[in-house]
Structure formats: C-alpha cells, structure tokens
N, C-alpha and C positions, 0 to 999 in steps of 0.2 A: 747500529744496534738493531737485531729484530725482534719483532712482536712476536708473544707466545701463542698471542691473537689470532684466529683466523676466520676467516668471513664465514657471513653469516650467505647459505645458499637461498636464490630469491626463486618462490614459485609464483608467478603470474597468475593471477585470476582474472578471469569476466566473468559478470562487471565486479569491478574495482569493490573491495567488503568494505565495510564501513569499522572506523576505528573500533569500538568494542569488540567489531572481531577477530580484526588483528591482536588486539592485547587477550583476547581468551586465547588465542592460538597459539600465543607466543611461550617456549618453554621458559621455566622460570630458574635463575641461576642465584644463589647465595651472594649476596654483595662483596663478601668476603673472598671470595676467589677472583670476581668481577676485578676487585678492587687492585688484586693482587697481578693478575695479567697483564693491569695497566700503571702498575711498576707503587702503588700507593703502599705504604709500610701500615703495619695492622695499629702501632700508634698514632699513626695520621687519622685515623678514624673515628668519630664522635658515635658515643651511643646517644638515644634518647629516650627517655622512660619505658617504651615497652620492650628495650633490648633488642631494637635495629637499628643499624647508622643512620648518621645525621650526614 
C-alpha cells in the first residue's frame, strides 16, 4: 500500500536554530487532512472543547 505522504524537503542550517524556530517556520496543516493521509477515518477523531482534536 502507498502513502499519500510525501517527505517533508530538509534545508540545512548553521548553526543549528533553536526549537522555537523551527516550530515558527514550520507551515501549519489542519489535523484533519494530517489525520486523513495517515489513513485515520474522521470518526476516529476526538474533538475537545474548543473544536480541535484530541
């Protein structure tokens, strides 16, 4: 079976950023599709009060 998946391209920095700046950098994708690429059906998914999954 294949993934719908496909890698994530790496660019190399120096020196190495420090966490916070990787997660600002990082684009941000709906869990909902996330969820959906990695085969998870939309009823497997738990909301939690402010209407993100769990």
């Amino acid at each position: 079976m294949s993934s719908p998946q496909s890698p994530t391209r790496l660019k190399l920095v120096r020196p190495v950023p420090g966490d916070i700046d990787i997660a600002q950098a990082a684009a941000i994708e709906p869990i909902a599709r996330i969820a959906e690429e990695a085969g998870i059906l939309p009823q497997e998914l738990e909301f939690y009060e402010n209407g993100n999954y769990l």
